[in-house]
Each structure stands twice: as C-alpha cells, then as structure tokens.
Backbone as a printed PyTorch tensor [residue, N CA C, xyz], in Angstrom:
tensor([[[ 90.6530, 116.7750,  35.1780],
         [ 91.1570, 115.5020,  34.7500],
         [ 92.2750, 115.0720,  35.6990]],

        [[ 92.2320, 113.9840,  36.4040],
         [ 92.9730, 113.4980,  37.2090],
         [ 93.8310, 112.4890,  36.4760]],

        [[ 95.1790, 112.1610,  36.0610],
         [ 96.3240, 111.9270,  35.6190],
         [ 97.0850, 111.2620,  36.8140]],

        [[ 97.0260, 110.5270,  37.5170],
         [ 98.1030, 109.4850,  38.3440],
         [ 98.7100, 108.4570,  37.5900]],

        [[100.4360, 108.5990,  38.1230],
         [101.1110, 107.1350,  37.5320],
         [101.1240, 106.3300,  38.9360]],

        [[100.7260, 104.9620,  37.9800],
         [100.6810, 103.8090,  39.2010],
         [102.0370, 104.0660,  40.1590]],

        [[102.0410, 103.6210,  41.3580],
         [103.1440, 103.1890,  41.9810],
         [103.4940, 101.7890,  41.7270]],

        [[104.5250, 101.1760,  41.5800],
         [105.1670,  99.8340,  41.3830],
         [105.6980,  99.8510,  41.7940]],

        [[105.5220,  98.4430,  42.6990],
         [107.0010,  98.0600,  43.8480],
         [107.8350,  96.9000,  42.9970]],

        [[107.3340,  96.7280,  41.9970],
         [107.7640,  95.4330,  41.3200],
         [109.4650,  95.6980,  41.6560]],

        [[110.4370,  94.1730,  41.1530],
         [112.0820,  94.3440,  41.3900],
         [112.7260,  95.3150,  40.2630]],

        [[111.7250,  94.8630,  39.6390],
         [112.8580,  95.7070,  37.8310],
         [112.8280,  97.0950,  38.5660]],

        [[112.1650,  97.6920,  39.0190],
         [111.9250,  99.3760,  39.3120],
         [112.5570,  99.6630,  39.8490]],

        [[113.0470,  98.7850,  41.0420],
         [113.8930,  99.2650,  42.1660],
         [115.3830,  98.3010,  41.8310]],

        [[115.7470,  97.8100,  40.2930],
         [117.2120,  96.8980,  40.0470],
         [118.0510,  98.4350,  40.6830]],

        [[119.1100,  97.5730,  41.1170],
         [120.4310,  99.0150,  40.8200],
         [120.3640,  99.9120,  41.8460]],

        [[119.7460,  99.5460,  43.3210],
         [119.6130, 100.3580,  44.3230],
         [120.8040,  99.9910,  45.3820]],

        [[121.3730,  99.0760,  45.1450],
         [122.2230,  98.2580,  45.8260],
         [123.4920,  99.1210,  45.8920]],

        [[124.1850,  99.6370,  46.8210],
         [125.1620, 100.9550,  47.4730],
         [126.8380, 100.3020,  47.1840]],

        [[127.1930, 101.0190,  46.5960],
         [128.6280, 100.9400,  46.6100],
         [129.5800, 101.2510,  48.1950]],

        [[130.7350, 100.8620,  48.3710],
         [131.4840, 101.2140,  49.6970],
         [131.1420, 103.1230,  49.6580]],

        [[130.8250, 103.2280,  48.7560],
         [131.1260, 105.4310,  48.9530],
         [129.2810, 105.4480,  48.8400]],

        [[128.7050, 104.7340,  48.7260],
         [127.4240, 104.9830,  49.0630],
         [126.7830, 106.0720,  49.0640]],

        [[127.4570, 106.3110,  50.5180],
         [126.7300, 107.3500,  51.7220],
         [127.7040, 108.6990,  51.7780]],

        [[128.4430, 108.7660,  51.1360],
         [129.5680, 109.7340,  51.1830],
         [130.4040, 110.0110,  49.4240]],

        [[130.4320, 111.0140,  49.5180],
         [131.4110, 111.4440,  48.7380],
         [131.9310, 112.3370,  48.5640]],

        [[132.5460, 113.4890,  49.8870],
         [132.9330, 114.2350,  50.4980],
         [132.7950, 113.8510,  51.8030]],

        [[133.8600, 114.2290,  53.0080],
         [133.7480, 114.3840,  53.7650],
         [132.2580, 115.3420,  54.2820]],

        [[131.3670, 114.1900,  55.4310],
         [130.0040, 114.8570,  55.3820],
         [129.3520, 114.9020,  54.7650]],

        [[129.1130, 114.3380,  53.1610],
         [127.7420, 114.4110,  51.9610],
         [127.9780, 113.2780,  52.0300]],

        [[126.6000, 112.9020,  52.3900],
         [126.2250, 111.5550,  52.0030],
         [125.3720, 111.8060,  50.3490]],

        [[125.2720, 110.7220,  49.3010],
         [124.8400, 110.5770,  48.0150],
         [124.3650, 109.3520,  48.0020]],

        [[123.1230, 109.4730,  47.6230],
         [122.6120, 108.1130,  47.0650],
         [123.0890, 107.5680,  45.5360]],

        [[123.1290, 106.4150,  45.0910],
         [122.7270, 106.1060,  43.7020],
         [121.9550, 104.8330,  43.4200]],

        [[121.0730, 105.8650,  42.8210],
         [120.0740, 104.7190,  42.0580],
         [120.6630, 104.2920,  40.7610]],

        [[120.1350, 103.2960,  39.8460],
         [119.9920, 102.7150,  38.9910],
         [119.4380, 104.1440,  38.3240]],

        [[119.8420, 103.6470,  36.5700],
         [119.7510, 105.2590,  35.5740],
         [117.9760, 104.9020,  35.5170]],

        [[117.6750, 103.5720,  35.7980],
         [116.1950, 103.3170,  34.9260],
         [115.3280, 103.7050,  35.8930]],

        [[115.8180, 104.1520,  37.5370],
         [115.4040, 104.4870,  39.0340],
         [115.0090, 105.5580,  38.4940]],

        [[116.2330, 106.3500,  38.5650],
         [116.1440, 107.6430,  38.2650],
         [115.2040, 108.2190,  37.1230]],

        [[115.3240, 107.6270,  35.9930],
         [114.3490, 107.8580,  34.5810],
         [112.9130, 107.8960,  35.3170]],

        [[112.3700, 107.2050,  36.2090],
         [111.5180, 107.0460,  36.0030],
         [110.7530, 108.0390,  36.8570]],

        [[111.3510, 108.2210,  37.5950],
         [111.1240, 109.4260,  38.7810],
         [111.5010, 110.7620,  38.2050]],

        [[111.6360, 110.7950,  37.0410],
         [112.0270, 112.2110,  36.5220],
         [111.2630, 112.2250,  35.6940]],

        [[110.5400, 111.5360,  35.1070],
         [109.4500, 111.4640,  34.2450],
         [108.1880, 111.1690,  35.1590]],

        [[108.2230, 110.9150,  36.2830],
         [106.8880, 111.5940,  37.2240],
         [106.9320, 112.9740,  37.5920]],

        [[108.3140, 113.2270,  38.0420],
         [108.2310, 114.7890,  38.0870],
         [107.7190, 115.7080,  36.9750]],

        [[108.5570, 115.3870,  35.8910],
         [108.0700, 115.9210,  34.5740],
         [106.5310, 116.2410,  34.5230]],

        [[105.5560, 115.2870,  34.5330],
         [104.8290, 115.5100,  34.9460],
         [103.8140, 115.7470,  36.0210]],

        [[104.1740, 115.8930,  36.8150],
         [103.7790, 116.6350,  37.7940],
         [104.0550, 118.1070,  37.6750]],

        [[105.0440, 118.7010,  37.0390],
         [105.1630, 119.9060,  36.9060],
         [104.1390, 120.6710,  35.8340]],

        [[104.4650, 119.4200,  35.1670],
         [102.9440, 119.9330,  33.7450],
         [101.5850, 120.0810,  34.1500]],

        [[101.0390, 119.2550,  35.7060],
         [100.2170, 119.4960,  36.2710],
         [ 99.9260, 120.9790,  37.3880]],

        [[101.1110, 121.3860,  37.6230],
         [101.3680, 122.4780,  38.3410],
         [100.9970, 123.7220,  37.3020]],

        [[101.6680, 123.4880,  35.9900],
         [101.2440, 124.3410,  35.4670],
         [ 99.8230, 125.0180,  34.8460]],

        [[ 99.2760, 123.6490,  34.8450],
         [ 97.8680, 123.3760,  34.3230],
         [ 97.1170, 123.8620,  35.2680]],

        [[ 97.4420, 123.9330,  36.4850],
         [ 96.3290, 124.5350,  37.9060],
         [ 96.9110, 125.8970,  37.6380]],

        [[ 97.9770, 126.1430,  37.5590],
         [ 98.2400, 127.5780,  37.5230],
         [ 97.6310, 128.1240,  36.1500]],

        [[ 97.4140, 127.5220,  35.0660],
         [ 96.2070, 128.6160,  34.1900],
         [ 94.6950, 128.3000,  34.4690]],

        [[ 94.4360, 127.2350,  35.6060],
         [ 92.9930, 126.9370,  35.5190],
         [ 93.1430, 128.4860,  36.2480]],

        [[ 93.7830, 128.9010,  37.6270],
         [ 93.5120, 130.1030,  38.5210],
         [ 93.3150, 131.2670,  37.4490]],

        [[ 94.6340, 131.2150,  36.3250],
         [ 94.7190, 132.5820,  35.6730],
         [ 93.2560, 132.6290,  34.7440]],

        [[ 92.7460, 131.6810,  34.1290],
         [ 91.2920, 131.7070,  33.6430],
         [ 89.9000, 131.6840,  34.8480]],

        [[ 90.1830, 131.8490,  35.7310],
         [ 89.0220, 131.6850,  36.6190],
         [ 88.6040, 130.3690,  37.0200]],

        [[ 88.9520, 129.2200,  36.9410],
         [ 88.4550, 128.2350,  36.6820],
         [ 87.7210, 128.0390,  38.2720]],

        [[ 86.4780, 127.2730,  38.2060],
         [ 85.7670, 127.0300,  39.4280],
         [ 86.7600, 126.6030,  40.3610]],

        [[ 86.4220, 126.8980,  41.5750],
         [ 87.4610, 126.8080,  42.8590],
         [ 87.5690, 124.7720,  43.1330]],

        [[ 86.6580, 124.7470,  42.8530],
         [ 86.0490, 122.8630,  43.3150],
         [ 86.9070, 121.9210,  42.1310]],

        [[ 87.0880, 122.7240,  40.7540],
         [ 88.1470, 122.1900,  39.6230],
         [ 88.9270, 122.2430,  40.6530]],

        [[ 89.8240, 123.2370,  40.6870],
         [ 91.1400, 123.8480,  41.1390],
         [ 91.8550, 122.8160,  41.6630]],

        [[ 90.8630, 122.3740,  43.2280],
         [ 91.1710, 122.0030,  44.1780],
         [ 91.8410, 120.4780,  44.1310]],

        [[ 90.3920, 120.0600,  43.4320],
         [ 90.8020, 118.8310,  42.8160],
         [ 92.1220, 118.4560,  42.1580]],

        [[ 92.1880, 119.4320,  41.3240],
         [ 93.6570, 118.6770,  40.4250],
         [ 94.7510, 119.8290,  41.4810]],

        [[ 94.8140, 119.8550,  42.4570],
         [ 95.8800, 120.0900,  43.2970],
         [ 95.8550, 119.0220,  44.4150]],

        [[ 94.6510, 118.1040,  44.5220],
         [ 94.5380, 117.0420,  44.9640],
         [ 95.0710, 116.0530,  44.2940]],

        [[ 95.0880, 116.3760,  42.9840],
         [ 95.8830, 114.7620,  42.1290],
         [ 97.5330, 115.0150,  42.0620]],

        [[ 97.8730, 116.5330,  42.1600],
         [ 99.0310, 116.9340,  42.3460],
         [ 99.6860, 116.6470,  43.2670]],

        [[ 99.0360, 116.4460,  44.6860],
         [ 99.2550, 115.7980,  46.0340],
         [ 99.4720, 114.7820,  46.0180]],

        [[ 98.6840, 113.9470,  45.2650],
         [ 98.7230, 112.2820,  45.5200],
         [100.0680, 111.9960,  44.3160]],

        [[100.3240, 112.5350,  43.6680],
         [101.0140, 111.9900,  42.3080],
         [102.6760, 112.2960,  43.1510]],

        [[102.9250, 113.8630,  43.8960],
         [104.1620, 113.9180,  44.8100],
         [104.5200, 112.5860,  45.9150]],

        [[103.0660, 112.5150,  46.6750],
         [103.1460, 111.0700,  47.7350],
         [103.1440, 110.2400,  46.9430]],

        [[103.7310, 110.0060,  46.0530],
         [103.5740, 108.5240,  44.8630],
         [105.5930, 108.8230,  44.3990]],

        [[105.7470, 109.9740,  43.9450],
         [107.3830, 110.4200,  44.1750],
         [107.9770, 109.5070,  45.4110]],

        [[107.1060, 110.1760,  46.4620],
         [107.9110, 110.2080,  47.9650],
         [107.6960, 108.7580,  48.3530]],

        [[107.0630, 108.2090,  47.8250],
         [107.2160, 106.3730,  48.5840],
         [108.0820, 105.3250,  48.0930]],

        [[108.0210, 105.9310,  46.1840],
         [109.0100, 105.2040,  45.5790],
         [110.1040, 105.5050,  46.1150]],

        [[110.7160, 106.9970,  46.4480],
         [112.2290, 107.1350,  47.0790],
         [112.2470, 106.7210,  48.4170]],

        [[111.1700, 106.4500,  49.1390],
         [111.7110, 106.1470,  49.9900],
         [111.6230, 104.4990,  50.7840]],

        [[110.9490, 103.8120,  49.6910],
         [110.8980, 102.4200,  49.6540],
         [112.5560, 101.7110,  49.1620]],

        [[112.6430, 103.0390,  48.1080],
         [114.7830, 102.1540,  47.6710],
         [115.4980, 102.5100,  49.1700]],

        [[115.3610, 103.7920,  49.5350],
         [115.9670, 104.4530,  50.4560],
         [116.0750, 103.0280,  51.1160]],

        [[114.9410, 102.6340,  52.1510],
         [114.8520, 101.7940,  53.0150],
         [115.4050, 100.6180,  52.5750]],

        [[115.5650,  99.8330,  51.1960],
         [115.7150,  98.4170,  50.9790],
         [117.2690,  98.8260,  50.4730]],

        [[118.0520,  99.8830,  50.1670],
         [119.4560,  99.8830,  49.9760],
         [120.5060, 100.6660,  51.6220]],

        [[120.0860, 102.0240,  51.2060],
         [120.9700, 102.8390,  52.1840],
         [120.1540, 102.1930,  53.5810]],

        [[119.3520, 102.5310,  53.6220],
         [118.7180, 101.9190,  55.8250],
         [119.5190, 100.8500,  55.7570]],

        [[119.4460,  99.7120,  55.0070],
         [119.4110,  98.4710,  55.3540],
         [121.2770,  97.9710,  55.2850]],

        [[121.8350,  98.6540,  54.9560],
         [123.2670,  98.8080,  54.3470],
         [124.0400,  99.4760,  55.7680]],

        [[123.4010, 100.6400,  56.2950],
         [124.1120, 101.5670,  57.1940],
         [123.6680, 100.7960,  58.6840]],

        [[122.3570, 100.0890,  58.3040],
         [122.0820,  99.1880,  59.6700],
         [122.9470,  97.9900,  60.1680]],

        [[123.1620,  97.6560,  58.6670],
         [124.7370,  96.5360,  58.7980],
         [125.9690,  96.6340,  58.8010]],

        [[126.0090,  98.2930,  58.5680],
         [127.4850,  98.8530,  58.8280],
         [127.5410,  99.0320,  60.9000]],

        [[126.4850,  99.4280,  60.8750],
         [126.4170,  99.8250,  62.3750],
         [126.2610, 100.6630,  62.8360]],

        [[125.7030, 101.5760,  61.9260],
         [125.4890, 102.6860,  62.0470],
         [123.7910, 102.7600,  62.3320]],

        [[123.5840, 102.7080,  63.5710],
         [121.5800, 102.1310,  63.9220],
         [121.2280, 103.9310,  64.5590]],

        [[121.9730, 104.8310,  64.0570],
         [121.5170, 106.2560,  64.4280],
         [120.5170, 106.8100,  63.2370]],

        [[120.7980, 106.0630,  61.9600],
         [120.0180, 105.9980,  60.9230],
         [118.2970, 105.7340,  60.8870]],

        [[118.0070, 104.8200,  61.8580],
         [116.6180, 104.7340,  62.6010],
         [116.1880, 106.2270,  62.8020]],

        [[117.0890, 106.7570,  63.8140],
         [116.2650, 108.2390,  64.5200],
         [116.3020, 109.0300,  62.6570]],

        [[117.1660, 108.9030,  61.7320],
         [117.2320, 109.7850,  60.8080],
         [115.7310, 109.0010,  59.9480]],

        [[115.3200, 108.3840,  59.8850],
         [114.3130, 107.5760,  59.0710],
         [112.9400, 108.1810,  59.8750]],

        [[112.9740, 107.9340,  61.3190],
         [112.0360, 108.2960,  61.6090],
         [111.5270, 109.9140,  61.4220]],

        [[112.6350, 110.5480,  61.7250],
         [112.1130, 112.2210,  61.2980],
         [111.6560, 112.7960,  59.4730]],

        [[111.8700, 111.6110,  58.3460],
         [111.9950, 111.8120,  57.9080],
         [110.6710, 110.8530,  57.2750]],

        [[110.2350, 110.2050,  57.6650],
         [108.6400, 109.9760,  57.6730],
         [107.8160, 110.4530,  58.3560]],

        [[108.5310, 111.3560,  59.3160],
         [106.9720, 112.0910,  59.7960],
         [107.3390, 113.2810,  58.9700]],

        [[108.0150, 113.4940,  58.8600],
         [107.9500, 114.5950,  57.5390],
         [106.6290, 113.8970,  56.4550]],

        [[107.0120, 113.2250,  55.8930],
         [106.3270, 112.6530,  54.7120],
         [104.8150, 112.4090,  55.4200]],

        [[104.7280, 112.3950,  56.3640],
         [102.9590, 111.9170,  56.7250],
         [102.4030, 113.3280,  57.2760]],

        [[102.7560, 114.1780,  57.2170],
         [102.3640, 115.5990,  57.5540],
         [101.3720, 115.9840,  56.3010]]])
C-alpha cells in the first residue's frame, strides 16, 4: 500500500517563513532557521509518518514478505522523504537564499548548490 502526502506549494503552507535580523544566527557560527509553527506541524506529521512506514517495511522483512512488496513501499518511503526535502527546501530558497542574497552575502549560491546535488543523488 502506497501512502503519499501531496506536496503543496500553496502560500498558507509556506505563511511565517519570512527571517527575523537573527535569522541565520544565534550563536556565534549557528545559523537557525524559523519556520512558521503550522511549517513545522506539518513536516512533522510527514515525518511521523514516514517513520510508521519505515516501520511497516521493517516487519514486512521480519515476516518474509515478497522482496517486489518490500521494495515497493521503500519506494513510497523514498518518494514521501523527496516530498520532506522540497518542501524545506522551497521555504529555504523563498526566505533564508533570498534574504542572505540581499544581505550580500551571494557565497550562499555555492552553499545551495552543494546542497541540491545532495538532494538529486
């Protein structure tokens, strides 16, 4: 059984991405994001489940379950993480990129780019 939550780019999803002056910092050297609580809710309730899916492949293995099941719902497990990773990194890009690009800080490019080829691996 394959279980995906839509992705939505709609505005309500992404309200509250918009960076305070401490943004990017709150220690010397840690940068911190903040999302909106309803950002966050909602991405923790994909994780949530996604973990319930992790677990669910891990008793299909402990029952034997056919290898071609298996695979599959570690395939929906895949797609449901790249569904995590676009929402964070669609705010990423429309608050912090776009914020540190107007601070002047354009070294943020080389940090974006290593950090989508991460994600397309």
């Amino acid at each position: 059984m394959r279980r995906l939550i839509p992705v939505s780019t709609n505005e309500k999803e992404h309200a509250g991405h918009s960076c305070g002056d401490d943004c990017h910092t709150s220690a010397p050297g840690v940068r911190k994001s903040h999302h909106s609580a309803e950002f966050k809710s909602g991405l923790t309730t994909r994780l949530n489940r996604i973990e319930g899916q992790i677990r669910g492949v891990k008793g299909m293995i402990e029952r034997d379950t056919y290898c071609d099941d298996v695979l599959n719902q570690l395939a929906a497990v895949q797609a449901a993480l790249n569904s995590v990773g676009k929402l964070l990194l669609e705010g990423h890009m429309k608050s912090c990129i776009i914020e540190r690009i107007e601070a002047g800080e354009h070294e943020v490019i080389d940090e974006l780019l290593v950090t989508v080829n991460k994600l397309m691996k």
